[in-house]
VEXFIPA-659893 format. One record per residue (C-alpha): x, y, z; residue number from 1; residue in three letters. Coordinates in nm, 3 decimals. Each point is the difference from the previous one (the first is absolute). Layout:
! VEXFIPA-659893
site px=X, py=Y, pz=Z, nr=NUM, rest=ALA
...
! end
This chain:
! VEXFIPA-659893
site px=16.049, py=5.036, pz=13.509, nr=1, rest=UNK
site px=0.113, py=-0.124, pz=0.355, nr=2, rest=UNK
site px=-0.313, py=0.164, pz=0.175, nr=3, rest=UNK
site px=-0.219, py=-0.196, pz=-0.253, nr=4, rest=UNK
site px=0.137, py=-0.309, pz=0.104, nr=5, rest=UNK
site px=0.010, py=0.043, pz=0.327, nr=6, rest=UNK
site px=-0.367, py=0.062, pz=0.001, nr=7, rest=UNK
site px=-0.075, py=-0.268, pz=-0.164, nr=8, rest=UNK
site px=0.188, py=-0.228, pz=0.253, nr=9, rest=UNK
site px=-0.156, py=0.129, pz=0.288, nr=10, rest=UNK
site px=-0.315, py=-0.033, pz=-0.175, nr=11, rest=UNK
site px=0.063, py=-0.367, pz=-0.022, nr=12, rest=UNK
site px=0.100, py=-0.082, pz=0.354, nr=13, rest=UNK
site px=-0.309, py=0.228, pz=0.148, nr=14, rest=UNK
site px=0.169, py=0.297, pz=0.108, nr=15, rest=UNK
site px=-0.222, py=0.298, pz=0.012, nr=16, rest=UNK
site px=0.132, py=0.257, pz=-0.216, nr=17, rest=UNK
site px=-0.014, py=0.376, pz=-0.076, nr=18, rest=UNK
site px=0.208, py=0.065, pz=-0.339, nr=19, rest=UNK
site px=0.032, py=0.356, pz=-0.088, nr=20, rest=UNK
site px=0.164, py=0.137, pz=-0.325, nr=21, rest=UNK
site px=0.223, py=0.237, pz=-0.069, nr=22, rest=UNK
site px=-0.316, py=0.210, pz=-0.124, nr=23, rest=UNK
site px=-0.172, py=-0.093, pz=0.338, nr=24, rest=UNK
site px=0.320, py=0.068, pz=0.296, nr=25, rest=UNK
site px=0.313, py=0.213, pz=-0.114, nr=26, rest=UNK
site px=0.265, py=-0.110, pz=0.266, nr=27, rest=UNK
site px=0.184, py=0.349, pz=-0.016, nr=28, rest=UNK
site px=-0.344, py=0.142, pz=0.165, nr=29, rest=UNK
site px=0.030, py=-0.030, pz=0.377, nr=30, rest=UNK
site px=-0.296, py=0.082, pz=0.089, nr=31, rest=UNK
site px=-0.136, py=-0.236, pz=-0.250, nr=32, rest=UNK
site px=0.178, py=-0.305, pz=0.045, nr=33, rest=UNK
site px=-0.084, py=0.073, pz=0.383, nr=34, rest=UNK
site px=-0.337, py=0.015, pz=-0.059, nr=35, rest=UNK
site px=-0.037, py=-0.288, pz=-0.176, nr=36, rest=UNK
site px=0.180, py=-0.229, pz=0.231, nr=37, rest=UNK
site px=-0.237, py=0.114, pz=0.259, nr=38, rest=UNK
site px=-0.332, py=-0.095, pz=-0.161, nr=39, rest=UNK
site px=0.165, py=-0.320, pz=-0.157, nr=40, rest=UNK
site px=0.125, py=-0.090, pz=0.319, nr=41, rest=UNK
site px=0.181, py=-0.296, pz=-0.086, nr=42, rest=UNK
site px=0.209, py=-0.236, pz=0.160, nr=43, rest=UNK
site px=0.267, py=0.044, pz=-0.248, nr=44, rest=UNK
site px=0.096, py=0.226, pz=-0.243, nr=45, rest=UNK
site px=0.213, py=-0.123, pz=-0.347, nr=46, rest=UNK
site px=0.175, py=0.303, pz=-0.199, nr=47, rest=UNK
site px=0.006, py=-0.118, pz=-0.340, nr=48, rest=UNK
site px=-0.016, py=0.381, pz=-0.138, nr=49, rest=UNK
site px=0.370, py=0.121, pz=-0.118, nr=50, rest=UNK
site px=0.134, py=0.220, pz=-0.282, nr=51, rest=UNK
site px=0.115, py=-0.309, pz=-0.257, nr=52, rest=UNK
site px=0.146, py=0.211, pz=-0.277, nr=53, rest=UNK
site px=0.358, py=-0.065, pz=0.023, nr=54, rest=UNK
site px=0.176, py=0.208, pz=-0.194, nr=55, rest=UNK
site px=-0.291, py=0.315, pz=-0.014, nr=56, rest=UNK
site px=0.116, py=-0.035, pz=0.348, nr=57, rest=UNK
site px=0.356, py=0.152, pz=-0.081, nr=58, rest=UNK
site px=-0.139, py=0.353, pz=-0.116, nr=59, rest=UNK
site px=-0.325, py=-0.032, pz=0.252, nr=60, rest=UNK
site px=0.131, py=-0.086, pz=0.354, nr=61, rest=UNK
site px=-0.145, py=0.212, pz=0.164, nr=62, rest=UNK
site px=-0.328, py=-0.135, pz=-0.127, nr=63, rest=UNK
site px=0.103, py=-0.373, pz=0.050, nr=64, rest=UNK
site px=0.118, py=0.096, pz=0.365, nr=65, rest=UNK
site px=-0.351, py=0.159, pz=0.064, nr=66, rest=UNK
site px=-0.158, py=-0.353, pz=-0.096, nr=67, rest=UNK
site px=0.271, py=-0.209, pz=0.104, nr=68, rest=UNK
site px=0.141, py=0.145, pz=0.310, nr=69, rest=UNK
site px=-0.240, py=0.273, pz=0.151, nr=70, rest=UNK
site px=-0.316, py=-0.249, pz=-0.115, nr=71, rest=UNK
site px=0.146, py=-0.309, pz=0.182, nr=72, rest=UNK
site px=0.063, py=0.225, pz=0.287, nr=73, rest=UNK
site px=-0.388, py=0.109, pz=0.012, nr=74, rest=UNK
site px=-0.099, py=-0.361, pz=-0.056, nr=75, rest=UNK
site px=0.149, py=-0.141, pz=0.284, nr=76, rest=UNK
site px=-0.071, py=0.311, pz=0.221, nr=77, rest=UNK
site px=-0.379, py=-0.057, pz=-0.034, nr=78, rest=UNK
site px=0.074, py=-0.373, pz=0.048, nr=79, rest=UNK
site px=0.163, py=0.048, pz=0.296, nr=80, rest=UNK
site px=-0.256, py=0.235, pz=0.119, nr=81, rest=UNK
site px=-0.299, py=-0.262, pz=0.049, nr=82, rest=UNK
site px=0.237, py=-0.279, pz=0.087, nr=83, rest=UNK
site px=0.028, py=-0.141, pz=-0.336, nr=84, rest=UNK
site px=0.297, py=-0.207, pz=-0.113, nr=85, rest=UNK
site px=0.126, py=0.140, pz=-0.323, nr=86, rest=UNK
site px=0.177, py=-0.198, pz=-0.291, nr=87, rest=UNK
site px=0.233, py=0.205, pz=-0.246, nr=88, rest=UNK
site px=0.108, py=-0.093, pz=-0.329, nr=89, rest=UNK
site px=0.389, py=0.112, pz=-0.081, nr=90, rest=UNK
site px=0.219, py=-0.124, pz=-0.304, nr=91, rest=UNK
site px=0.332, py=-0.185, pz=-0.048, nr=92, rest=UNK
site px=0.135, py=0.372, pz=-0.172, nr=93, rest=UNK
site px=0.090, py=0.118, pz=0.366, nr=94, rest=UNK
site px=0.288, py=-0.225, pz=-0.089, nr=95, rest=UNK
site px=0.298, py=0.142, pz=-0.214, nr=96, rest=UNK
site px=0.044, py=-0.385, pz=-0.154, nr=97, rest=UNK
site px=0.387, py=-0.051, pz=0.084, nr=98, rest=UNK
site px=-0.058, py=-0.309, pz=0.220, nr=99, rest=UNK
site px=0.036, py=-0.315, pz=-0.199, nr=100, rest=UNK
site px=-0.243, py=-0.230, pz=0.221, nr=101, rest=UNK
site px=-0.336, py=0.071, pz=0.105, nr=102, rest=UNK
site px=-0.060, py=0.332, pz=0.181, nr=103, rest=UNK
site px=-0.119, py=-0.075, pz=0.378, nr=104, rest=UNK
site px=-0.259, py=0.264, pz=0.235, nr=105, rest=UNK
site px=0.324, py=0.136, pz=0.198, nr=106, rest=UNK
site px=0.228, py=0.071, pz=-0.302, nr=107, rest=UNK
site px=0.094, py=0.392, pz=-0.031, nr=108, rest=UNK
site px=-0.229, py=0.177, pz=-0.299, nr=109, rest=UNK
site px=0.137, py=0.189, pz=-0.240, nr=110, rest=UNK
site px=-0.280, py=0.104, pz=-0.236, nr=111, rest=UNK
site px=0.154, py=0.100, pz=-0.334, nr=112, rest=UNK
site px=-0.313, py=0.188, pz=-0.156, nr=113, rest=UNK
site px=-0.258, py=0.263, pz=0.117, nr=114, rest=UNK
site px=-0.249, py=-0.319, pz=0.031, nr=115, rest=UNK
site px=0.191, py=-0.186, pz=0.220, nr=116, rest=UNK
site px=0.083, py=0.340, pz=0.223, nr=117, rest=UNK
site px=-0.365, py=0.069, pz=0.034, nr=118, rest=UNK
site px=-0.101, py=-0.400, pz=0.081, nr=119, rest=UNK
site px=0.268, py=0.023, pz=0.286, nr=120, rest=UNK
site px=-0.142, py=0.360, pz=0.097, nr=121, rest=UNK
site px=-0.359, py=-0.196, pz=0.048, nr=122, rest=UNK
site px=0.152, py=-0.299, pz=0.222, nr=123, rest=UNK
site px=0.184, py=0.230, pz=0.231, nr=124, rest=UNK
site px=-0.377, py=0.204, pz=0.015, nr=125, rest=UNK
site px=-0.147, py=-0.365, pz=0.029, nr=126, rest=UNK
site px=0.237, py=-0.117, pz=0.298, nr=127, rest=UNK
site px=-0.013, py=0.363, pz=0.176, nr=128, rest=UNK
site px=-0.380, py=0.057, pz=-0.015, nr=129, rest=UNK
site px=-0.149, py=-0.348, pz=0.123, nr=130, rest=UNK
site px=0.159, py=-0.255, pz=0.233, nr=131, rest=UNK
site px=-0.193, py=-0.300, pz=-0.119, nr=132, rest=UNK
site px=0.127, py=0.027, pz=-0.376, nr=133, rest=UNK
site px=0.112, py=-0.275, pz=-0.288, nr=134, rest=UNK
site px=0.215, py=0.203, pz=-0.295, nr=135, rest=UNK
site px=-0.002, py=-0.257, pz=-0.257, nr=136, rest=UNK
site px=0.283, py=0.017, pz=-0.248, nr=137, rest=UNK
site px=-0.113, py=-0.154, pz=-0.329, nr=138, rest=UNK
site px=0.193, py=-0.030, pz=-0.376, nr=139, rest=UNK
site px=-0.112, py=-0.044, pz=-0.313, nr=140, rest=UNK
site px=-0.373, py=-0.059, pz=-0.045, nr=141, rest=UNK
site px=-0.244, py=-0.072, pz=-0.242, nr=142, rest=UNK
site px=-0.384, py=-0.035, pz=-0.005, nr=143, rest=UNK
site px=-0.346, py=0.081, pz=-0.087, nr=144, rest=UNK
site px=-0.128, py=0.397, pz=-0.023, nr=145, rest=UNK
site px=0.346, py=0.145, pz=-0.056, nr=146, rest=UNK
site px=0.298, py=0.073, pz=-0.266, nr=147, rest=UNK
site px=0.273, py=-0.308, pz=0.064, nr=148, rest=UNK
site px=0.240, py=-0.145, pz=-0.150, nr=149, rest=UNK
site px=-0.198, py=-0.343, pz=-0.099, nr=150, rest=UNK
site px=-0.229, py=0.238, pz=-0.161, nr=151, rest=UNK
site px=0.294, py=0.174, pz=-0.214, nr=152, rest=UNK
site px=0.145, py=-0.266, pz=-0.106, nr=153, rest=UNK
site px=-0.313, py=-0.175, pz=-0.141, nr=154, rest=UNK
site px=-0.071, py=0.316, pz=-0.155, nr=155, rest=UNK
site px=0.331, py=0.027, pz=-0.164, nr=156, rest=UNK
site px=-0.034, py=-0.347, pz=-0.116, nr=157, rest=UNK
site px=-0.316, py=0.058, pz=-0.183, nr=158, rest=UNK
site px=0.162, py=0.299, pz=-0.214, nr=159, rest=UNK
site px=0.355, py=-0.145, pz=-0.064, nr=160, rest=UNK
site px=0.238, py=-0.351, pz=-0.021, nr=161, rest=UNK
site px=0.267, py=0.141, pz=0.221, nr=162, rest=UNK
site px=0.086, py=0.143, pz=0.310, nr=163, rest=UNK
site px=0.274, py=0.141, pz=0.179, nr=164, rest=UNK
site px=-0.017, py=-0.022, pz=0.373, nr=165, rest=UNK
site px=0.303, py=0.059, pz=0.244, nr=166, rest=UNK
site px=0.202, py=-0.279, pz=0.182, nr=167, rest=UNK
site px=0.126, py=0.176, pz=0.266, nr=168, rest=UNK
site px=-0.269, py=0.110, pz=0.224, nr=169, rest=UNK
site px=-0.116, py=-0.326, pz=0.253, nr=170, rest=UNK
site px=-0.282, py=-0.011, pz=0.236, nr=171, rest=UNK
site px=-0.282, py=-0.179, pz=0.113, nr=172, rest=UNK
site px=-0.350, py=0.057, pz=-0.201, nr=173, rest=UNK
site px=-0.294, py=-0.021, pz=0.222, nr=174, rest=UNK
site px=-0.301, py=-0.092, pz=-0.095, nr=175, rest=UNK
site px=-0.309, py=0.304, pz=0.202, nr=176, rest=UNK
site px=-0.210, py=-0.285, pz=0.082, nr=177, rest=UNK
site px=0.267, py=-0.224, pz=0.173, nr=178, rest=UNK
site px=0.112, py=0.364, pz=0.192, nr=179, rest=UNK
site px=-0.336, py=0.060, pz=0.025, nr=180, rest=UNK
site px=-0.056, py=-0.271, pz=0.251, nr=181, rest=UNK
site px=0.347, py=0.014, pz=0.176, nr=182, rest=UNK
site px=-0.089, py=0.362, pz=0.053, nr=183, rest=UNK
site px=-0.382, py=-0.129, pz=0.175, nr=184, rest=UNK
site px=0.180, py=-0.266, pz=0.196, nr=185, rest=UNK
site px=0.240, py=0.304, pz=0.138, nr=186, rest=UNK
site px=-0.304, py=0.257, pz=0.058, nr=187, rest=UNK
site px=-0.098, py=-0.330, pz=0.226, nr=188, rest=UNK
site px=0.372, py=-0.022, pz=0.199, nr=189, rest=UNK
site px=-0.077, py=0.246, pz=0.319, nr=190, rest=UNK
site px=0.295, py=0.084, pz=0.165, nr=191, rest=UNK
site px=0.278, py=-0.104, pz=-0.311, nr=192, rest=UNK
site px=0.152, py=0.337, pz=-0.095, nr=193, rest=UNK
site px=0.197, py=0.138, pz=-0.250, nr=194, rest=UNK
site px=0.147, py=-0.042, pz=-0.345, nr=195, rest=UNK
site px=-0.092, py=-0.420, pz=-0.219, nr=196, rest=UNK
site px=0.102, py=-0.001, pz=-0.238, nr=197, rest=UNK
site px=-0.224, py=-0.229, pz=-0.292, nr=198, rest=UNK
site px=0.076, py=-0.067, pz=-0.371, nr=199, rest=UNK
site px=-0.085, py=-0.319, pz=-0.218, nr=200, rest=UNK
site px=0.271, py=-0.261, pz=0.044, nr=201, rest=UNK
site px=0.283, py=-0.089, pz=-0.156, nr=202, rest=UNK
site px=0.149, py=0.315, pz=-0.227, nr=203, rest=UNK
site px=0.085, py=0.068, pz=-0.379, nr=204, rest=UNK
site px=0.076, py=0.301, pz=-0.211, nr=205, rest=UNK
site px=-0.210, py=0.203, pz=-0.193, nr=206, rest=UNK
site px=0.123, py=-0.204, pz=-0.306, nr=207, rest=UNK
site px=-0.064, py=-0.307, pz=0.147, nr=208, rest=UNK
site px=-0.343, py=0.124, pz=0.105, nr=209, rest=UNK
site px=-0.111, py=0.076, pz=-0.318, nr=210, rest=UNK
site px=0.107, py=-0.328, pz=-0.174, nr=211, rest=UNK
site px=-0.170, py=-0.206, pz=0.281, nr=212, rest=UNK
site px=-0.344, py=0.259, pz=-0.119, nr=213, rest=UNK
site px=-0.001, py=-0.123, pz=-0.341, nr=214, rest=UNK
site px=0.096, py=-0.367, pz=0.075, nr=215, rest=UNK
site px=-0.326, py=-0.030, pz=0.191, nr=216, rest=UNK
site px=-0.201, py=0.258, pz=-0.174, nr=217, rest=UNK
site px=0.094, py=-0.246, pz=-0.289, nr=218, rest=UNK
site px=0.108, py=0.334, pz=-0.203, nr=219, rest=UNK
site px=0.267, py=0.006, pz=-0.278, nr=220, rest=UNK
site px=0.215, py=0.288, pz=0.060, nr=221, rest=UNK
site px=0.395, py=-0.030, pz=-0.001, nr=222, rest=UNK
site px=0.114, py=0.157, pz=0.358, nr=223, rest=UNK
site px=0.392, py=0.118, pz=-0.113, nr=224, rest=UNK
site px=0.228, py=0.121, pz=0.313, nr=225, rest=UNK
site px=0.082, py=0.420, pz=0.060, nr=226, rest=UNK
site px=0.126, py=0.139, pz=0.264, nr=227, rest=UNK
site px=-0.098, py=0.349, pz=0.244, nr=228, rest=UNK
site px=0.249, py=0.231, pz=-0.170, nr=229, rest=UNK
site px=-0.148, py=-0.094, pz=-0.339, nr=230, rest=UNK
site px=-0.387, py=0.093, pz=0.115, nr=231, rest=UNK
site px=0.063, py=0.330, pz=0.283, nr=232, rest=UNK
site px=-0.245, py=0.104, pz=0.197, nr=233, rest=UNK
site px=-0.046, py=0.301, pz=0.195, nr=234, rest=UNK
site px=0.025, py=-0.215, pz=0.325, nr=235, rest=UNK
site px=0.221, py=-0.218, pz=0.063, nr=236, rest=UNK
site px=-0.068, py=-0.325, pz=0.106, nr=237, rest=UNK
site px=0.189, py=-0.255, pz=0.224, nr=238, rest=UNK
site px=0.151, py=-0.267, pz=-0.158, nr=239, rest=UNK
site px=-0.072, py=-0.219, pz=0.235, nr=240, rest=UNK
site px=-0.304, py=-0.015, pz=0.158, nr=241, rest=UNK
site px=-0.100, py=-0.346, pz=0.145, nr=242, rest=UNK
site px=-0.172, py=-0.001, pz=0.334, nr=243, rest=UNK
site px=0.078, py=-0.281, pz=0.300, nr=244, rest=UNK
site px=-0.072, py=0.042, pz=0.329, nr=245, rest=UNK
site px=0.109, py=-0.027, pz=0.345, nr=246, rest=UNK
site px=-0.345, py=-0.015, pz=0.133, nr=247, rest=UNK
site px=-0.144, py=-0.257, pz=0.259, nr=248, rest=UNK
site px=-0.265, py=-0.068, pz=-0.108, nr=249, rest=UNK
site px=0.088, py=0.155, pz=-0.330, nr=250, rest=UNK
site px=-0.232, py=0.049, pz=-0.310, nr=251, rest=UNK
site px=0.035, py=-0.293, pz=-0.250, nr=252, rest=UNK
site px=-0.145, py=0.011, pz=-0.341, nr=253, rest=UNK
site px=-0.048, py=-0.233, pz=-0.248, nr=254, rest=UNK
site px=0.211, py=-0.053, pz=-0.314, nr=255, rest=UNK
site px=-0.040, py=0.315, pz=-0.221, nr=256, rest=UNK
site px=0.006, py=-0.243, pz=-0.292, nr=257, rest=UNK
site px=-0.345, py=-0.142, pz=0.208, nr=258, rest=UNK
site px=-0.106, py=0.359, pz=0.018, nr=259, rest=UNK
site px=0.024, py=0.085, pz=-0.386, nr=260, rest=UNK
site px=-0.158, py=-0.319, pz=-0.109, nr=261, rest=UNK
site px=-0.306, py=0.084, pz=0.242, nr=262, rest=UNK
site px=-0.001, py=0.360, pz=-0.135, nr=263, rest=UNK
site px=-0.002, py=-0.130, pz=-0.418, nr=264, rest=UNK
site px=-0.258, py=-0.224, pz=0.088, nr=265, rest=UNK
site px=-0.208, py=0.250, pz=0.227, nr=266, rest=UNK
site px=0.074, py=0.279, pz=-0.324, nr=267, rest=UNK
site px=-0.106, py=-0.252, pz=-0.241, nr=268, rest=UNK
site px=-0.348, py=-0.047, pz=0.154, nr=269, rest=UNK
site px=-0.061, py=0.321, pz=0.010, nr=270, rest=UNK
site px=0.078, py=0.055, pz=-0.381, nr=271, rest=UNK
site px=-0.188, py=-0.292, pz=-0.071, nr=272, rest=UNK
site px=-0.324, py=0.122, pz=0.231, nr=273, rest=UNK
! end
């Protein structure tokens, strides 16, 4: 989903770009991912390749690590290898959510779930391995060529009147094409190391997220208010999740309302093509 859009945006602003799938570069291969950065020889390499599944996570870390923290590691080796600057994707879940204002870069982590574990395993490989390194922490996001939440929720609209979403999970969603470019604009910052973090701004809750979906999607569907306890998951999530920074220059994205409207209309032309 976020490697799809980040193509895309590089696309647009004339960046020469080798995109390899999952099928095409497996990032716990060393030799691999070593390989490839040496024939690509690029000026900057952007992870976007991570073990997503949550809570499969919780009976597979050792899996998710191999992605998540032994991949990142070979990424950024092989960047660092040919001089390549190398940008790393993390997540807001290497936070345990106790703080009750937006979560800054130096903060202490506290990852509550496998996930999180194995996305803080990958930007310890990240800083270790290469010098010249971004990790980019993001939250929440939604987009084209992936399953999200925007997605869900439409979907659950279609086959019922009601929903019940929790109210007390916040964060910041984040549009892949707005991080998309923040995460271009970094792969272009030589010399500006270590850990942005980026995430659409302002901040809701899930709930909130989902009744701001159907108010623009223009879809009837009654959002009604439920809490964590009421829905478990095998990982747990952090309550409170909202990204700031401490950055100068930090990464500013826009509105994440701005972001969903831009995603409905970009989904609705391509269901309309």
């Amino acid at each position: 989903m976020l490697g799809r859009a980040v193509v895309e945006s590089a696309g647009r602003l004339g960046h020469e770009v080798v995109a390899l799938a999952r099928a095409e570069l497996d990032v716990t291969d060393v030799e691999t991912v070593r390989s490839a950065v040496a024939t690509a020889a690029p000026a900057a390499v952007i992870n976007c390749a991570a073990w997503t599944d949550v809570d499969g996570a919780e009976t597979q870390e050792a899996g998710a690590l191999a992605v998540n923290g032994d991949g990142a590691g070979n990424v950024a080796r092989a960047a660092s290898e040919i001089g390549a600057r190398v940008v790393h994707v993390s997540t807001d879940y290497v936070f345990d959510g106790e703080k009750r204002e937006p979560w800054l870069e130096s903060d202490t982590v506290a990852p509550l779930s496998a996930y999180g574990r194995t996305k803080l395993a990958g930007e310890l490989a990240v800083a270790e391995a290469a010098a010249d390194h971004a990790i980019v922490r993001a939250s929440w996001l939604f987009g084209a060529g992936g399953p999200n939440f925007v997605d869900t929720m439409l979907r659950l609209a279609s086959e019922r009147d009601e929903v019940s979403v929790v109210t007390d999970q916040a964060g910041r969603p984040t549009w892949t094409a707005h991080l998309a470019g923040a995460l271009l604009e970094l792969a272009e910052r030589d010399g500006d190391v270590g850990v942005f973090h980026a995430a659409g701004e302002g901040m809701c809750t899930w709930n909130e997220f989902a009744i701001e979906i159907f108010d623009r999607a223009g879809v009837t569907c009654r959002v009604l208010p439920t809490t964590t306890d009421r829905f478990p998951r095998p990982a747990r999530r952090p309550a409170y999740s909202v990204l700031g920074t401490e950055r100068e220059p930090g990464v500013v994205l826009p509105a994440w309302q701005d972001g969903l409207s831009a995603y409905l209309a970009s989904r609705g032309a391509e269901v309309g093509a």
